[in-house]
C-alpha positions in Angstrom: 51.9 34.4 -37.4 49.8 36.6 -40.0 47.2 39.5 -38.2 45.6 40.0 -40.8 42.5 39.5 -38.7 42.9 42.8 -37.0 39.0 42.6 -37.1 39.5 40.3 -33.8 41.2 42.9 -32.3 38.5 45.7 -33.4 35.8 43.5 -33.0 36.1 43.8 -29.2 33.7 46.9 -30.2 31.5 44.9 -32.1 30.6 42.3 -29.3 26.5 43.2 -29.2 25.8 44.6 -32.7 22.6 44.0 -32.8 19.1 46.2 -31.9 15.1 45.0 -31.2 14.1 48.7 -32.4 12.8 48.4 -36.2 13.3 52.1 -35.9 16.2 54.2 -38.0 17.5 55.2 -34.4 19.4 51.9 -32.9 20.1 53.6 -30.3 16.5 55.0 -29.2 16.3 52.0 -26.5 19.5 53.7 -24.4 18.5 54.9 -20.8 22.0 55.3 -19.5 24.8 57.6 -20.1 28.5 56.8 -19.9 30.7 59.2 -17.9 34.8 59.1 -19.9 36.1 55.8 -19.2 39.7 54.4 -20.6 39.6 50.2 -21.1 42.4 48.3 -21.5 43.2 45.1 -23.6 45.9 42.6 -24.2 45.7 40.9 -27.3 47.0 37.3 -27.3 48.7 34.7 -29.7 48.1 30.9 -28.5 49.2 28.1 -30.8 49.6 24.7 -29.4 52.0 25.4 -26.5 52.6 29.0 -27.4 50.5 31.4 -25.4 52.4 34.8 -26.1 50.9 38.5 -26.1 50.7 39.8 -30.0 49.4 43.2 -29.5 47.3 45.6 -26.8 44.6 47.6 -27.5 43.2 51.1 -25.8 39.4 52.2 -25.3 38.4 55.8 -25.0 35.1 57.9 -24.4 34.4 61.2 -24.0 31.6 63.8 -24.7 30.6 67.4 -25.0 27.0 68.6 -24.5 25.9 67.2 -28.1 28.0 64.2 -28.4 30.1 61.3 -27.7 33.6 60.7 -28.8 35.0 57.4 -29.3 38.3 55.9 -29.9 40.0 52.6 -30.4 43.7 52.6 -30.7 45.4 49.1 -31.6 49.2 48.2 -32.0 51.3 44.8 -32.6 54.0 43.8 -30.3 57.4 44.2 -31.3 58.2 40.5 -32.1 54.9 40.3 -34.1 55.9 43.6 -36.0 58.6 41.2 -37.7 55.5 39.3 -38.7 53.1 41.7 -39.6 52.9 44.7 -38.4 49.6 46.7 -37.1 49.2 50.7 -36.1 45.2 51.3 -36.2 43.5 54.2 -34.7 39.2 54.1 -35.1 37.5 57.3 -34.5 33.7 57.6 -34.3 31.3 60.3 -33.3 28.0 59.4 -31.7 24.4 62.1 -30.4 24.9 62.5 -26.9 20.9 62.0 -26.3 20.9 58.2 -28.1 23.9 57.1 -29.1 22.8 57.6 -32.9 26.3 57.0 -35.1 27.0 60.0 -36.9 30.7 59.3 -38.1 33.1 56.6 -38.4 36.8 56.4 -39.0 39.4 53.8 -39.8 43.1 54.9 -40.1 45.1 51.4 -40.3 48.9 50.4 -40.7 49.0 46.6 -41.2 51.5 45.5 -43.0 52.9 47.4 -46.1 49.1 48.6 -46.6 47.9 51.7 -45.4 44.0 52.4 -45.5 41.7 55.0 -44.4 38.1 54.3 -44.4 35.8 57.3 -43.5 31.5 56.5 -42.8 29.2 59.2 -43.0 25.7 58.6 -41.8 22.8 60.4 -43.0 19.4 60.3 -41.5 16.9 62.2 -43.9 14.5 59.0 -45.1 12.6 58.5 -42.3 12.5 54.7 -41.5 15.8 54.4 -43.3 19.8 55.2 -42.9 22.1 55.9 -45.8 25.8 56.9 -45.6 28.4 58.0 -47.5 31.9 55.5 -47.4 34.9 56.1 -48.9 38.2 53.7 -48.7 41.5 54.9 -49.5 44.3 52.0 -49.7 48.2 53.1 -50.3 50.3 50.0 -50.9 54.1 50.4 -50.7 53.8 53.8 -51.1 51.5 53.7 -54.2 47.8 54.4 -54.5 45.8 51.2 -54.9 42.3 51.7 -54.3 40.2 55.3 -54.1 36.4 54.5 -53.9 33.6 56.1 -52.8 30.4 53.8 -51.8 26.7 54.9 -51.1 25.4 52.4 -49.0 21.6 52.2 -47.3 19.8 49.9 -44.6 16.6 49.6 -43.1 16.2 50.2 -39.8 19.4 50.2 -38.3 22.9 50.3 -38.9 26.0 50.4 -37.2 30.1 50.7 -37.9 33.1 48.7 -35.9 33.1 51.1 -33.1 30.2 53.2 -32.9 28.1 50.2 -31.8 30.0 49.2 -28.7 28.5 51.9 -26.4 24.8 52.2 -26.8 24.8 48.3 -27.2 26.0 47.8 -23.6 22.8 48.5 -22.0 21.0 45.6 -23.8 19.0 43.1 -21.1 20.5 40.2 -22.3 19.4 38.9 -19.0 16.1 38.4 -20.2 17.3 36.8 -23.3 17.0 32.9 -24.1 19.7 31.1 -25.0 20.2 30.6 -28.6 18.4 33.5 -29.2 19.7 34.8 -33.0 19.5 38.7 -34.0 21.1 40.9 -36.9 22.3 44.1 -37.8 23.9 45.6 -41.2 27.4 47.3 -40.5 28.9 49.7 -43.1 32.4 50.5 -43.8 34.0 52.2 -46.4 34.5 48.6 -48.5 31.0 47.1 -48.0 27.8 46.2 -45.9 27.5 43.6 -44.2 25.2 41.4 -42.0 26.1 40.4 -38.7 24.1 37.8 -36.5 24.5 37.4 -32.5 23.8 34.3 -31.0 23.2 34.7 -27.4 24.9 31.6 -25.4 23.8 32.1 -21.9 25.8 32.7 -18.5 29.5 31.7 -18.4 32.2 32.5 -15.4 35.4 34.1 -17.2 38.8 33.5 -15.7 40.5 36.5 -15.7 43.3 37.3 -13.6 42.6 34.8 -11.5 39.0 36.0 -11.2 36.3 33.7 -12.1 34.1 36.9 -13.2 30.0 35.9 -14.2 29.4 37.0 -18.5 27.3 36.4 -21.2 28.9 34.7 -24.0 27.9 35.7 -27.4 28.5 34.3 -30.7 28.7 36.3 -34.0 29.2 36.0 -37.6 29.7 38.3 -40.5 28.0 37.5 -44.2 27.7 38.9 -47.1 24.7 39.7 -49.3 24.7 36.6 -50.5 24.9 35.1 -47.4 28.4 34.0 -47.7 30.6 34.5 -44.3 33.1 37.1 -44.7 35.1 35.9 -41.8 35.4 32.9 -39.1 32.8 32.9 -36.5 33.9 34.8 -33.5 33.4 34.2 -29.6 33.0 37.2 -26.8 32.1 37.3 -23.1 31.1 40.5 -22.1 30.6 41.0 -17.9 26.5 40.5 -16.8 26.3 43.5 -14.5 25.8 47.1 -15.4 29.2 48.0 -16.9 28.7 45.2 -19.7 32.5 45.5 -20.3 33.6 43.1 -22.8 36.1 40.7 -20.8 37.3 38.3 -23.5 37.3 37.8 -27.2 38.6 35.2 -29.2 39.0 33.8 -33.1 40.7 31.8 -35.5 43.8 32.9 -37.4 44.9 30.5 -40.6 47.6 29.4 -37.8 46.6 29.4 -33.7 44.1 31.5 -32.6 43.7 35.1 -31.0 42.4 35.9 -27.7 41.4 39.4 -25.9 41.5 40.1 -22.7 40.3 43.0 -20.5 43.4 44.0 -18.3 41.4 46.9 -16.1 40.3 50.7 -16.3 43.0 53.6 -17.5 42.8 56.9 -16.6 39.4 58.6 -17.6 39.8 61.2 -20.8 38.9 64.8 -20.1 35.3 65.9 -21.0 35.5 67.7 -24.3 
């Protein structure tokens, strides 16, 4: 099996990228607060009859009195480590009043790559958001790529983790099905476009719980409107909490599937 689609792993962040404000602030529509939380995944491999945990994945908030922390710790199992091999950690850094993304942070070990990918958002323009993104990519121990990107959207614009939070409050109750929005993401190799499709209601097994969600479809292109990846799948629960519940894409071989396995102990206020 190849994980080079960590994204499916990260993505479980990325479930409702998307915002009805035109405004530079995406997250100006946010009424509610999150109090430190810890959510738990388990990151399966299924291939025909092969249905076997590849990795797990941890979810951690916490604020002060001007900010939210986030982060997003990911690992490989030790039989797919003889495969391929993933360590990530994503930090990001949001305003505690809106849930504006001020910083963004990937540090991955997949493979024989290491990368570190830093965003830096900077509100100035009115009506617009710019940021500074660098990417940093050591391959067997040897410097391979050292860029620095200026990168600018209109609007709105989000990262692989900052987006998860404020995006949770969404009413996608009052949403039709079919229902198609989008939202530029930046990270320290490019910008891209994602579009939500918004499926409808859907009961999730999970645990032997058949839990009500709304199931979401979304897909990542490029400038020239080329996808950068498969289309991906997500059910995220339809009460208040809007925890993402399951997660799933295509690999070149099998697929991967996410799973919410429950609530960790909550992180200490900063």
């Amino acid at each position: 099996m190849h994980l080079r689609n960590y994204r499916l792993i990260a993505a479980l962040l990325l479930l409702l990228c998307l915002s009805s404000s035109t405004a530079a602030n995406p997250g100006a529509a946010v009424t509610n607060k999150f109090e430190p939380e810890t959510l738990n995944y388990k990151v399966m491999f299924k291939w025909g009859l092969i249905n076997k945990q590849a990795g797990h994945a941890r979810l951690a908030l916490t604020h002060d009195s001007r900010h939210y922390h986030a982060q997003l710790a990911a690992s490989s199992e030790p039989w797919a480590d003889k495969f391929f091999k993933v360590r990530d950690t994503l930090n990001g850094r949001m305003t505690y009043a809106d849930f504006t993304p001020l910083f963004y942070e990937k540090i991955a070990h997949e493979g024989k790559d290491h990368k570190h990918d830093v965003v830096t958002y900077d509100y100035s323009v009115p009506g617009k958001v710019s940021a500074k993104c660098t990417r940093k990519v050591i391959t067997k121990g040897k410097p391979k790529i050292d860029e620095v990107r200026e990168m600018e959207s209109d609007g709105a614009a989000v990262d692989m983790l900052t987006s998860f939070y404020y995006m949770r409050t969404l009413p996608f109750n009052e949403w039709i099905p079919g229902q198609t929005q989008r939202i530029d993401i930046f990270s320290g190799k490019r910008k891209e476009l994602l579009s939500i499709t918004y499926n409808g209601t859907e009961n999730v097994d999970l645990d032997g719980r058949r839990i009500p969600s709304y199931h979401i479809t979304f897909t990542f292109t490029s400038k020239g409107g080329a996808k950068t990846s498969d289309d991906m799948e997500a059910w995220i629960a339809a009460d208040e909490s809007r925890i993402p519940l399951r997660m799933e894409g295509n690999l070149p071989v099998g697929k991967v599937r996410c799973f919410f396995t429950g609530k960790g102990a909550s992180p200490a206020k900063k």
